[in-house]
DSSP file (Angstrom, degrees, kcal/mol; ACC not computed):
  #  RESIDUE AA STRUCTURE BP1 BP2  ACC     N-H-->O    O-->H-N    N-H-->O    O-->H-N    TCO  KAPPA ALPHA  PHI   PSI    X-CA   Y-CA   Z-CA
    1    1 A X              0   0    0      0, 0.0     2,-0.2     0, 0.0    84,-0.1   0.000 360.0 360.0 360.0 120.8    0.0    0.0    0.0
    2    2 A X        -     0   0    0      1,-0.0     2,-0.7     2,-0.0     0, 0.0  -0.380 360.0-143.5 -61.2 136.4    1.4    3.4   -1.0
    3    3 A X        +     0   0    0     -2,-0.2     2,-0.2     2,-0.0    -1,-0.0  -0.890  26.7 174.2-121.0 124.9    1.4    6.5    1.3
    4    4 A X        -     0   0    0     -2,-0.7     2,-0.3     2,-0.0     7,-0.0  -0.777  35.3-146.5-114.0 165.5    0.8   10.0    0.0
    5    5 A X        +     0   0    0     -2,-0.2     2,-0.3     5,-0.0    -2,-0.0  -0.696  40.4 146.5-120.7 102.7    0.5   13.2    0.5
    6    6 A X        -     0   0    0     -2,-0.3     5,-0.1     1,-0.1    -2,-0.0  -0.764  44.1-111.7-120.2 135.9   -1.7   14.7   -1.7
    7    7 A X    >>  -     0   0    0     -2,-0.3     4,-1.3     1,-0.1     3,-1.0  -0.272  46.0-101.9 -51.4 166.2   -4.6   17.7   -1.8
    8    8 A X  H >> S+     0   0    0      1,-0.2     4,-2.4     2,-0.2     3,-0.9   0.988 128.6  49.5 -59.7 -51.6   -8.0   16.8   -2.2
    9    9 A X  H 3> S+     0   0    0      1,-0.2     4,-0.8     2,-0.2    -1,-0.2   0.693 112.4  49.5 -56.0  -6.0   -7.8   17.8   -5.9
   10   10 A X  H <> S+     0   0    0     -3,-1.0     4,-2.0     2,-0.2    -1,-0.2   0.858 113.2  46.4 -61.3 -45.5   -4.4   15.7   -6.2
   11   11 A X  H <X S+     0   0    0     -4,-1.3     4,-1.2    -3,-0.9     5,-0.2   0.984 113.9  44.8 -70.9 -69.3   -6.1   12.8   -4.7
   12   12 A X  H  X S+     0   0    0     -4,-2.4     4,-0.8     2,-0.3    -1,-0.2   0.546 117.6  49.2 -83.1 -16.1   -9.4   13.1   -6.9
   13   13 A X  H  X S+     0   0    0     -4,-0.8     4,-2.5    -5,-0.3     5,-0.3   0.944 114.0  41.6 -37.8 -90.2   -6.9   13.7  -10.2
   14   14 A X  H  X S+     0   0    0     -4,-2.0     4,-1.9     1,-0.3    -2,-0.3   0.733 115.0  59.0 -46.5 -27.5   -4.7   10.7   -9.4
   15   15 A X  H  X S+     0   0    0     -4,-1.2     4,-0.5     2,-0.2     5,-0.3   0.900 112.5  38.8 -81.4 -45.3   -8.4    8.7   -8.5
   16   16 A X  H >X S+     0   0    0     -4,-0.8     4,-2.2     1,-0.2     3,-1.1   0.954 106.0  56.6 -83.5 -21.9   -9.8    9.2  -11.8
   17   17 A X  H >X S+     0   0    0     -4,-2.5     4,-2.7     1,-0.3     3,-0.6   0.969 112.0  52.2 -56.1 -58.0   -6.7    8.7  -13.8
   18   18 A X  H 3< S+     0   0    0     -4,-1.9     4,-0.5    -5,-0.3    -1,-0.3   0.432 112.2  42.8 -68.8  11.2   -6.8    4.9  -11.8
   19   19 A X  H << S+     0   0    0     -3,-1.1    -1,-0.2    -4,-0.5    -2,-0.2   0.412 109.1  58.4-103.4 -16.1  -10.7    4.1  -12.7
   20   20 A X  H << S+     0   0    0     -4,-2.2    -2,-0.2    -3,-0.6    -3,-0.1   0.958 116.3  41.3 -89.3 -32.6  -10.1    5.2  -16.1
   21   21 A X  S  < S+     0   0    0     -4,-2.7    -1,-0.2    -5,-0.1    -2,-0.1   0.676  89.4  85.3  88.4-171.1   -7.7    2.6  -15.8
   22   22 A X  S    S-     0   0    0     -4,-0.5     2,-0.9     1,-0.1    58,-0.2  -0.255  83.8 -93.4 -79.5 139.6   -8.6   -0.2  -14.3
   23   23 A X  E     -A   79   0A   0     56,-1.3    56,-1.5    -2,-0.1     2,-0.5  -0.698  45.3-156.3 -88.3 120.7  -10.3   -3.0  -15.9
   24   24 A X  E     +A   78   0A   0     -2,-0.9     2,-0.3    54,-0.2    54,-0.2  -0.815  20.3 161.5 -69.4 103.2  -14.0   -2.8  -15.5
   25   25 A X  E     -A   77   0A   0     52,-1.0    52,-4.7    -2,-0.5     2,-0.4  -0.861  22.2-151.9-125.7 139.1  -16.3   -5.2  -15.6
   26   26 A X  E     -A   76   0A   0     -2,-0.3     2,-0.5    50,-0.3    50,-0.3  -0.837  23.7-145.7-107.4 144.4  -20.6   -6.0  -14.4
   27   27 A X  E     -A   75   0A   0     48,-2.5    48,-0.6    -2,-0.4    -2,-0.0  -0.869  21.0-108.7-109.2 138.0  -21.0   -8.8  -13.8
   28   28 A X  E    S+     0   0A   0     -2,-0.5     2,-0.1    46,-0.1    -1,-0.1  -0.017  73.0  15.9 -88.3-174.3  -24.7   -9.9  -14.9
   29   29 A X  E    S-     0   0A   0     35,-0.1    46,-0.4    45,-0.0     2,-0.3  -0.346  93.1 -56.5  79.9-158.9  -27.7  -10.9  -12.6
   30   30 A X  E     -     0   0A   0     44,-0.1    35,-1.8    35,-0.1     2,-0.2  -0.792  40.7-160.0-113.0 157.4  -28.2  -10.2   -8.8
   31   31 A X  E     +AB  73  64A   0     42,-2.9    42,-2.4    -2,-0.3     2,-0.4  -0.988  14.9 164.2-130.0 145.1  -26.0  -11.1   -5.9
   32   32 A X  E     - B   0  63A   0     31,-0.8    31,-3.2    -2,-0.2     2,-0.4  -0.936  38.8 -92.4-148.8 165.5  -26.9  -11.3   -2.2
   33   33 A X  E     - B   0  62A   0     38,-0.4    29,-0.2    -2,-0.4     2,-0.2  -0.807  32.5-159.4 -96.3 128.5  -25.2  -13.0    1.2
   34   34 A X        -     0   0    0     27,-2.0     2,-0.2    -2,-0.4    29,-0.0  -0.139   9.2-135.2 -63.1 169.6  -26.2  -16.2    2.1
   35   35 A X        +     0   0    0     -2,-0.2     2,-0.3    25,-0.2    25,-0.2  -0.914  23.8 169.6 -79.9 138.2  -25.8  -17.7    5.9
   36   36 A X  E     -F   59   0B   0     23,-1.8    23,-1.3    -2,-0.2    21,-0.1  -0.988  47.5 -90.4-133.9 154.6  -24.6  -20.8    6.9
   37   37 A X  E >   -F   58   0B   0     -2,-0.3     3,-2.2    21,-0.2    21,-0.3  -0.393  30.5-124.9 -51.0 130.7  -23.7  -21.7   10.5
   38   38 A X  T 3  S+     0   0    0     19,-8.5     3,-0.4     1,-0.2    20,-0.2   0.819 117.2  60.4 -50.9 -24.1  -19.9  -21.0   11.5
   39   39 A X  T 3  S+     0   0    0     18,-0.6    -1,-0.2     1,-0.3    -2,-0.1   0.557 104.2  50.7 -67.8  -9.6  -20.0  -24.8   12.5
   40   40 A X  S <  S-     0   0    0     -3,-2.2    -1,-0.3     2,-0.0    -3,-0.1  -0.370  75.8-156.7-118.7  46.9  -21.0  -25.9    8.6
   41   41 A X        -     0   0    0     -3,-0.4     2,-1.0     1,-0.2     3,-0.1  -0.281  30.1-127.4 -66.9 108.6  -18.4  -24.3    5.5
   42   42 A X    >   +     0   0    0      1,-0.2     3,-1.0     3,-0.1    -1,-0.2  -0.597  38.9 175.1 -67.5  88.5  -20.4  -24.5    3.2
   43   43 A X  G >   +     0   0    0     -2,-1.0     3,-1.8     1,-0.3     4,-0.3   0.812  69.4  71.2 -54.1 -49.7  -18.9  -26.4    0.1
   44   44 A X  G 3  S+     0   0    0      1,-0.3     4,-0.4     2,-0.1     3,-0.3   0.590  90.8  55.6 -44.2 -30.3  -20.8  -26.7   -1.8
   45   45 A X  G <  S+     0   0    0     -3,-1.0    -1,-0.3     1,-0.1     4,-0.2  -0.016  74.6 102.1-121.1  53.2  -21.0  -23.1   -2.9
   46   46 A X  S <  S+     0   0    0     -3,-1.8    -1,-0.1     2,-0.1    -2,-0.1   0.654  79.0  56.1 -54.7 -41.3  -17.1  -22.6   -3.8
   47   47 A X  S    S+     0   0    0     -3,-0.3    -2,-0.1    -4,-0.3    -3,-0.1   0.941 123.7  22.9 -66.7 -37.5  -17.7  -22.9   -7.4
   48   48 A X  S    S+     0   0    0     -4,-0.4    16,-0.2    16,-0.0    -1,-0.2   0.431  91.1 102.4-108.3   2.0  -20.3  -20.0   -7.3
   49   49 A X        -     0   0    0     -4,-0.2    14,-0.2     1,-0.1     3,-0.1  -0.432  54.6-153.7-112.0 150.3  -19.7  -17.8   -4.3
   50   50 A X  S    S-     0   0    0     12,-2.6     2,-0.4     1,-0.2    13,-0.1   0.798  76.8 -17.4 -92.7 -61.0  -17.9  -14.4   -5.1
   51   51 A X  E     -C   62   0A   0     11,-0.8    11,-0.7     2,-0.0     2,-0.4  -0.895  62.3-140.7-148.6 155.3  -16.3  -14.2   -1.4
   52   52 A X  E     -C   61   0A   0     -2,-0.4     2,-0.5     9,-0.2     9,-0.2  -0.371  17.8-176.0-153.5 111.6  -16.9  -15.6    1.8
   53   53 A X        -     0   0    0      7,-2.1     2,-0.1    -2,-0.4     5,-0.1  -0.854   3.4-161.4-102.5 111.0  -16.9  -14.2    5.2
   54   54 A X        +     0   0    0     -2,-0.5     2,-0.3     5,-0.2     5,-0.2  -0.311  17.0 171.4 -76.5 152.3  -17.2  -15.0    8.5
   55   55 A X        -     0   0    0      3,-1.9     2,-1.1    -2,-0.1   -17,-0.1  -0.836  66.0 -73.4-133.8-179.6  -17.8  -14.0   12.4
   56   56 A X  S    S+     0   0    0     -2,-0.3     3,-0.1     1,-0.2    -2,-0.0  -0.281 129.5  32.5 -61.8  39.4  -18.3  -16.1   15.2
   57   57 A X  S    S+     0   0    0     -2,-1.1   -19,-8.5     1,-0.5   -18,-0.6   0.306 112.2  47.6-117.1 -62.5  -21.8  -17.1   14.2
   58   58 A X  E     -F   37   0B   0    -21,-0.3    -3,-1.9   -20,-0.2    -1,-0.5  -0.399  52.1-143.8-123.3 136.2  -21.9  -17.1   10.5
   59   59 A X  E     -F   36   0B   0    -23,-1.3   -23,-1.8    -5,-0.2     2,-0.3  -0.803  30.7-159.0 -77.2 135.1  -20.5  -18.0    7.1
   60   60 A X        -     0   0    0     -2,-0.4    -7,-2.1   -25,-0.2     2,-0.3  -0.841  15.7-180.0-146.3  78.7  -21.4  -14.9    5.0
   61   61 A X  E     - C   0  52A   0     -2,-0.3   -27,-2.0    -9,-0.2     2,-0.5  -0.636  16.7-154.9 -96.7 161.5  -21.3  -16.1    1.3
   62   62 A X  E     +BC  33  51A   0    -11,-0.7   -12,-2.6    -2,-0.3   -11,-0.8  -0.990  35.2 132.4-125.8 130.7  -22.0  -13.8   -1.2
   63   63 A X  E     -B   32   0A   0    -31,-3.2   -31,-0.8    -2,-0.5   -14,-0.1  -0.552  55.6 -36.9-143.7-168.5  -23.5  -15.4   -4.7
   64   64 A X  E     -B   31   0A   0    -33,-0.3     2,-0.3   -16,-0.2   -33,-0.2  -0.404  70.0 -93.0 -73.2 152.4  -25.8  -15.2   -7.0
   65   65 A X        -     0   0    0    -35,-1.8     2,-0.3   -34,-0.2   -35,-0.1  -0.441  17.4-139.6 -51.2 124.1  -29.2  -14.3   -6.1
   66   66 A X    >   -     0   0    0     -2,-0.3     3,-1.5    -3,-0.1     2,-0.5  -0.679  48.9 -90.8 -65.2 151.2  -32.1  -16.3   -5.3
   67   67 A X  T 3  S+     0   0    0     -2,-0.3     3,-0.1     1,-0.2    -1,-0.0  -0.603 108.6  11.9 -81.2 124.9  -35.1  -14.8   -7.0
   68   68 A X  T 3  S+     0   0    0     -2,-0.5    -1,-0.2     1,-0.4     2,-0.1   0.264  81.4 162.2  82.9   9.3  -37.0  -12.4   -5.1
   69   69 A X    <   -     0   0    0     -3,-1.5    -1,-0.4     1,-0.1     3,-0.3  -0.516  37.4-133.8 -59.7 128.6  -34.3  -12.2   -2.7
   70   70 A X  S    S+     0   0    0      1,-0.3     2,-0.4    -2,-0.1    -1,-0.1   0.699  91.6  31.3 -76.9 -11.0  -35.0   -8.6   -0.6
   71   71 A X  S    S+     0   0    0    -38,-0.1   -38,-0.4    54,-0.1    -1,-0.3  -0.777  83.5 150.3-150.8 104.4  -31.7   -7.1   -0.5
   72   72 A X        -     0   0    0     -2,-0.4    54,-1.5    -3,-0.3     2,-0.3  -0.711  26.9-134.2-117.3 169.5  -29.9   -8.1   -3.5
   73   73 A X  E     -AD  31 125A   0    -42,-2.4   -42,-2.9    52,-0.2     2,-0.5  -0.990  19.9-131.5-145.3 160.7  -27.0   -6.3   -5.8
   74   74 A X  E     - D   0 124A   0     50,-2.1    50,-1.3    -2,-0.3     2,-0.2  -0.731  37.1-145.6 -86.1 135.4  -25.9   -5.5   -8.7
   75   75 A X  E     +AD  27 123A   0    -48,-0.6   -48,-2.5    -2,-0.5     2,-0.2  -0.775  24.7 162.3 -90.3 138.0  -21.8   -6.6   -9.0
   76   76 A X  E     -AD  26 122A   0     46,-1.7    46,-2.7   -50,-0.3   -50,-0.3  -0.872  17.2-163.7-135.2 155.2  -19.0   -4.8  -10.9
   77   77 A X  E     -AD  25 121A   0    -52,-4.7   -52,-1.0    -2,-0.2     2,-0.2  -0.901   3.2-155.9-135.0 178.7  -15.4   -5.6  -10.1
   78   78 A X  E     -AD  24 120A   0     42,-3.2    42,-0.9    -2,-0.2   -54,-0.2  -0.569   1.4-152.9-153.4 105.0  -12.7   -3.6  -11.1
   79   79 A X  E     -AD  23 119A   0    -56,-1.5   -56,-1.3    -2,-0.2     2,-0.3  -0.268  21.7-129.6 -45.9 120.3   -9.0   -4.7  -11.6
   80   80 A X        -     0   0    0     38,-0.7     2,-0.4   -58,-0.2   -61,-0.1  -0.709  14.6-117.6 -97.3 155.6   -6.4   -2.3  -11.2
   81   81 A X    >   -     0   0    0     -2,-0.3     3,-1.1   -63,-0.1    35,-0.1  -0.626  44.6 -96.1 -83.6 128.5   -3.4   -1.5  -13.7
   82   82 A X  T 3  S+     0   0    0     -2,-0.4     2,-0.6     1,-0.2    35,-0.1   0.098 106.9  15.9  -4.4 138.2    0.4   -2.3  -12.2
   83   83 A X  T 3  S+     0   0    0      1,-0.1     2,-0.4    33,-0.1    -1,-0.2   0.096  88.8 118.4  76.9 -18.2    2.2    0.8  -10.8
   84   84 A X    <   -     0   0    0     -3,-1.1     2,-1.3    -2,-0.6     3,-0.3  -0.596  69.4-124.5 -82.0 110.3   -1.0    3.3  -10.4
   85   85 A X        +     0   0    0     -2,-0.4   -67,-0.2     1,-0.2    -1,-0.0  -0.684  31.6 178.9 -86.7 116.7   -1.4    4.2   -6.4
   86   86 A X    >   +     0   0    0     -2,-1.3     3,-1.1    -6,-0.0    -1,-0.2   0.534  28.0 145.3 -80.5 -38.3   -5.1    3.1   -5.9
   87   87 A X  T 3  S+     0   0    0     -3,-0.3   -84,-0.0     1,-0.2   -83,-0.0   0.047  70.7  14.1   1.3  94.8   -4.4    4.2   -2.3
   88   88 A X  T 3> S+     0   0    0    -73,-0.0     4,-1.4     4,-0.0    -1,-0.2   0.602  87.2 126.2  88.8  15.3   -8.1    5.7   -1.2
   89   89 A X  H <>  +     0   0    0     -3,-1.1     4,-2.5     2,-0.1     5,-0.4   0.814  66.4  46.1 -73.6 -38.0   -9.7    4.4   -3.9
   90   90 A X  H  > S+     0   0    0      3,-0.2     4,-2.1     1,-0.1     5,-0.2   0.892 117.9  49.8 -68.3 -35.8  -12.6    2.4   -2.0
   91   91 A X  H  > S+     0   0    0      2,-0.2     4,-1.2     3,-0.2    -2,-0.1   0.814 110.4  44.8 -46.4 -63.4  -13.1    5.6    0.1
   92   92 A X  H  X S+     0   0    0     -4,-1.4     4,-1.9     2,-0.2     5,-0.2   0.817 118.2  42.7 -60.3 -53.2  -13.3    8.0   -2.6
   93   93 A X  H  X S+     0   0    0     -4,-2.5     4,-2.0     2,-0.2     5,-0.3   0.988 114.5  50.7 -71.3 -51.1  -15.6    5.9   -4.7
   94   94 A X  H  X S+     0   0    0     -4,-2.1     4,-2.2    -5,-0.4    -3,-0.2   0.898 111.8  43.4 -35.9 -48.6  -17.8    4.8   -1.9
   95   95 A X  H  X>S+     0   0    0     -4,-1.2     4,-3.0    -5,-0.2     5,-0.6   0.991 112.1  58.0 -76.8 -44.0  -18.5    8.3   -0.4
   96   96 A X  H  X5S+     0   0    0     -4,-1.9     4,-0.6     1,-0.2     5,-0.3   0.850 112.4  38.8 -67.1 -36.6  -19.0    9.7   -4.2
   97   97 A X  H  X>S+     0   0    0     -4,-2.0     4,-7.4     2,-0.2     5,-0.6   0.967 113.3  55.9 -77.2 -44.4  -21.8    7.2   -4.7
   98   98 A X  H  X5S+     0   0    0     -4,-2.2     4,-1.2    -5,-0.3    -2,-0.2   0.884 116.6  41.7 -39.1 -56.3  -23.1    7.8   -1.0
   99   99 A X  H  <5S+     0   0    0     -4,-3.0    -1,-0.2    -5,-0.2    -3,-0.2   0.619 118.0  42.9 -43.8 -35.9  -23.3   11.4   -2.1
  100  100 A X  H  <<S+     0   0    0     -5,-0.6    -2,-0.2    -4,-0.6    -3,-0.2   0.856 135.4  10.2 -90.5 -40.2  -24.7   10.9   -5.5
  101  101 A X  H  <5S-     0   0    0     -4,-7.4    -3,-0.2    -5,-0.3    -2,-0.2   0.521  90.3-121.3-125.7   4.6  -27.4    8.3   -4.8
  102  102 A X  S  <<S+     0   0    0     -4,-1.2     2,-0.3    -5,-0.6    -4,-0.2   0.688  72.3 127.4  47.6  27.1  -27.6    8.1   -0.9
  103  103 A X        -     0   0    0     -6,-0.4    -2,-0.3     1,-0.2    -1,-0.2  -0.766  56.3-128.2 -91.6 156.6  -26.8    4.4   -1.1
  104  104 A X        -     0   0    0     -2,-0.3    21,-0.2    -3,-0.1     2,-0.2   0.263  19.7-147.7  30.9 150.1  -24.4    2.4    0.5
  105  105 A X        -     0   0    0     19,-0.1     2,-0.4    -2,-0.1    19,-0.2  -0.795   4.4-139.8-168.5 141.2  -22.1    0.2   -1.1
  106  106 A X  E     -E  123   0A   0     17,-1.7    17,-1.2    -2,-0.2     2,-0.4  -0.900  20.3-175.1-100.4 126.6  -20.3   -3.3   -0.4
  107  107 A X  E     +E  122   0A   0     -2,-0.4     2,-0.4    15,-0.2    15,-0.2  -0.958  12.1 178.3-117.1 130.1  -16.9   -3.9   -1.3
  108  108 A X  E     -E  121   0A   0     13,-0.8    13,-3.3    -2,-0.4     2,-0.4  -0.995  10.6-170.0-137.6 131.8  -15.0   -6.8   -1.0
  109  109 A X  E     +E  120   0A   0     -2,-0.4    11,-0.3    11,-0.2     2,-0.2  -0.793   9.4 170.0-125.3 144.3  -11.1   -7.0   -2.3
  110  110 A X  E     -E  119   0A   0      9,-1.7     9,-1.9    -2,-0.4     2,-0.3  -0.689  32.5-112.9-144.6-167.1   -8.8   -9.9   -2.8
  111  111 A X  E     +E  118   0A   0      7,-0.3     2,-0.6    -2,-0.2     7,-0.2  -0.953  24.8 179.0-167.4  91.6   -5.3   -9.9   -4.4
  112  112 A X  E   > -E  117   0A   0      5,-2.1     5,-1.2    -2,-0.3    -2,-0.0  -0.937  11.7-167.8-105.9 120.6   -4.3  -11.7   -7.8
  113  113 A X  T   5S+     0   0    0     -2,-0.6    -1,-0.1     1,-0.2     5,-0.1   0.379  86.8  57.3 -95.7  19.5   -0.6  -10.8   -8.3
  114  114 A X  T   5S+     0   0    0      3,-0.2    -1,-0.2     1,-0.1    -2,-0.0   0.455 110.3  47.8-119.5 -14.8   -0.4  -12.1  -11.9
  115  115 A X  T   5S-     0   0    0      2,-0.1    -2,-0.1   -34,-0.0    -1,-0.1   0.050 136.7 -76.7-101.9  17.6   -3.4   -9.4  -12.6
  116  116 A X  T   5S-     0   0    0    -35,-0.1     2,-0.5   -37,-0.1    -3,-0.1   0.096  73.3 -84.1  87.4  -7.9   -1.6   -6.1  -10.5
  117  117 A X  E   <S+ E   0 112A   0     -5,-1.2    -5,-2.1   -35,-0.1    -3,-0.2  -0.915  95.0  37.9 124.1-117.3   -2.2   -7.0   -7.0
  118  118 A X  E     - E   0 111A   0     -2,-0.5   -38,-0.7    -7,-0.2    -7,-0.3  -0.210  62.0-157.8 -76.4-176.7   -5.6   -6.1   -5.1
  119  119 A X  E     -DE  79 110A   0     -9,-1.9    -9,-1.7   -40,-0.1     2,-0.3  -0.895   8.0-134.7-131.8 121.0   -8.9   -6.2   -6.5
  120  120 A X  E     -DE  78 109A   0    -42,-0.9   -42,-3.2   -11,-0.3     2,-0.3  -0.668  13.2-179.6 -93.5 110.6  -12.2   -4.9   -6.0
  121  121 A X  E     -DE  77 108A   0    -13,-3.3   -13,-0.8    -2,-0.3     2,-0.3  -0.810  25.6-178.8 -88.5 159.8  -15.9   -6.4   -6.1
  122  122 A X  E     -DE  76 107A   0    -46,-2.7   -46,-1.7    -2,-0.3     2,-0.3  -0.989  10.1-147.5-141.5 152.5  -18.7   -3.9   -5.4
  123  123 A X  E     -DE  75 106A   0    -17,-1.2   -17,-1.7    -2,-0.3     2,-0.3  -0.987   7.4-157.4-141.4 164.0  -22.2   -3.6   -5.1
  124  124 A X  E     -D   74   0A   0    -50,-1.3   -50,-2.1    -2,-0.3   -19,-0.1  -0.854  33.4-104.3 -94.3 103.9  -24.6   -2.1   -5.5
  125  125 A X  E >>  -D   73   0A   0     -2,-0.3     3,-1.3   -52,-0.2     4,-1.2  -0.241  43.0-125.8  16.0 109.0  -28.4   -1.8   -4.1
  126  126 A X  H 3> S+     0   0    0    -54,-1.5     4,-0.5     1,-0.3    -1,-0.2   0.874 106.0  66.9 -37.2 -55.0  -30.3   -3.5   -7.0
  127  127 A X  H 34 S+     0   0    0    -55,-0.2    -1,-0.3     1,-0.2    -2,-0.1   0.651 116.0  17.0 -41.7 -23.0  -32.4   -0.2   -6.9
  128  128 A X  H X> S+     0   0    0     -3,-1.3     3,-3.1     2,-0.1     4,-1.7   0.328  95.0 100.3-121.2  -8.3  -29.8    1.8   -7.9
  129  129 A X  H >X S+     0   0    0     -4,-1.2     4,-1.7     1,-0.3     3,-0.8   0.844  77.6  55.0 -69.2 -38.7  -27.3    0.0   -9.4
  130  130 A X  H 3< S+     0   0    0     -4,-0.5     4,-0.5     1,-0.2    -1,-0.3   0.585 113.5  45.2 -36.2 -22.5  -27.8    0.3  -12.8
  131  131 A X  H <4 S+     0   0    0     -3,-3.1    -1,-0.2     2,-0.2    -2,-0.2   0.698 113.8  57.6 -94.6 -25.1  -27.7    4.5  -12.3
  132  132 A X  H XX S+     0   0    0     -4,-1.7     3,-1.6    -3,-0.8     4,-0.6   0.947 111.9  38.8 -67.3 -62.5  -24.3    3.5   -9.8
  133  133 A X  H 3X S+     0   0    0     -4,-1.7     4,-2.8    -5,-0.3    -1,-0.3   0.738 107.4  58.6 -82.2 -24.0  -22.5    1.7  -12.8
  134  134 A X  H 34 S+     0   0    0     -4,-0.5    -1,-0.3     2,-0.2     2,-0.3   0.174 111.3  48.7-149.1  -9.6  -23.7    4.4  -15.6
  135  135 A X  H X4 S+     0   0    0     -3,-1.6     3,-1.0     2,-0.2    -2,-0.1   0.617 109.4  54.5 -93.8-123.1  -21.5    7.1  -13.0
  136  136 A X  H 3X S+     0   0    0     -4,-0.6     4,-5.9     1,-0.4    -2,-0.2   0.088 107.4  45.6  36.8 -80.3  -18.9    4.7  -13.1
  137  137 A X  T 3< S+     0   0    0     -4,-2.8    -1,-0.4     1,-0.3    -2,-0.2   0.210 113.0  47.7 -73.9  18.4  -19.0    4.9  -16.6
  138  138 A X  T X4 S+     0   0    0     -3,-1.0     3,-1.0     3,-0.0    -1,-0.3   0.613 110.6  52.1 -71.0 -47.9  -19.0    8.6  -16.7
  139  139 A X  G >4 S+     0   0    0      1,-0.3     3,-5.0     2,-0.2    -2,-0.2   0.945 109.4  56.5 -33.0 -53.8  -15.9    8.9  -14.0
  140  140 A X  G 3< S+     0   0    0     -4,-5.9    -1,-0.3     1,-0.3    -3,-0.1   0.480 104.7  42.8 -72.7  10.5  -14.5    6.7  -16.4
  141  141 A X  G <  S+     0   0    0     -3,-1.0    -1,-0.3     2,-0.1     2,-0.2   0.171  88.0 124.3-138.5  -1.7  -14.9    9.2  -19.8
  142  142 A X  S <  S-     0   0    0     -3,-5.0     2,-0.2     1,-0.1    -3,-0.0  -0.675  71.0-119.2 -83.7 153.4  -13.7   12.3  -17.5
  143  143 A X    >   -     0   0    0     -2,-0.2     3,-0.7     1,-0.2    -1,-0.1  -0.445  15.8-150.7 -70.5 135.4  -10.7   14.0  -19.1
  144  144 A X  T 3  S+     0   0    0      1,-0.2    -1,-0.2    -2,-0.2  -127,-0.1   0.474  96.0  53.7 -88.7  11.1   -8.2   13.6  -16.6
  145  145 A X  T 3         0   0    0      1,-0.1    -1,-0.2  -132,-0.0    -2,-0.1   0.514 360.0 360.0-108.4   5.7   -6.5   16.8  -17.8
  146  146 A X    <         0   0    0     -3,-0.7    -1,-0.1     0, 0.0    -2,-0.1   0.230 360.0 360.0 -82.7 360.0   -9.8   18.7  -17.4
């Protein structure tokens, strides 16, 4: 992890220059967390499960939707290119959507080092996600010399 020290317009420069980027991809359908008892890891959904997370209760897998599931999301992930400090990236994008649409957002990040190091899932509120990713893709079309 890099540390800088940057003004906010340095920061929000250097942010967009990494989403523009970073490879983006939605990934189709809905997704929601499952539970399974901490006592039970649940194998069965390795092949499909995005991530899976625990406390001392709880398995907390995150998959595809069932249908009619109440608090589902829409997924995008976003791969970062080698060498670009992403440093404040979850922060920046989170509060911007929080700001823009008064949602919320889950992120969950893992680490392929043969693809540039971390990685990002997000979602989205099914209600909004489709307006979420369509900012995305506007961040992603600003001139970064603008």
């Amino acid at each position: 992890m890099q540390i800088s020290h940057e003004t906010h317009e340095q920061t929000q420069q250097r942010l967009l220059q990494v989403i523009r980027a970073a490879e983006f991809v939605v990934h189709p359908g809905l997704y929601a967390y499952q539970e399974y008892p901490v006592t039970e890891f649940p194998t069965f959904a390795v092949a499909q499960a995005i991530a899976f997370v625990r406390d001392d209760e709880v398995w907390s897998v995150l998959a595809a939707a069932e249908p009619n599931t109440a608090q589902s999301f829409m997924l995008f992930s976003f791969h970062f290119k080698p060498g670009l400090d992403n440093s404040g990236f979850v922060g920046w994008l989170a509060a911007h959507v929080k700001e823009k649409f008064g949602s919320g957002i889950l992120v969950v990040c893992g680490c392929n080092s043969s693809r540039g190091g971390i990685f990002d899932y997000w979602g989205a509120p099914a209600a909004v996600g489709q307006a979420v990713i369509a900012e995305i893709e506007t961040l992603r079309a600003v001139d970064r010399d603008a």
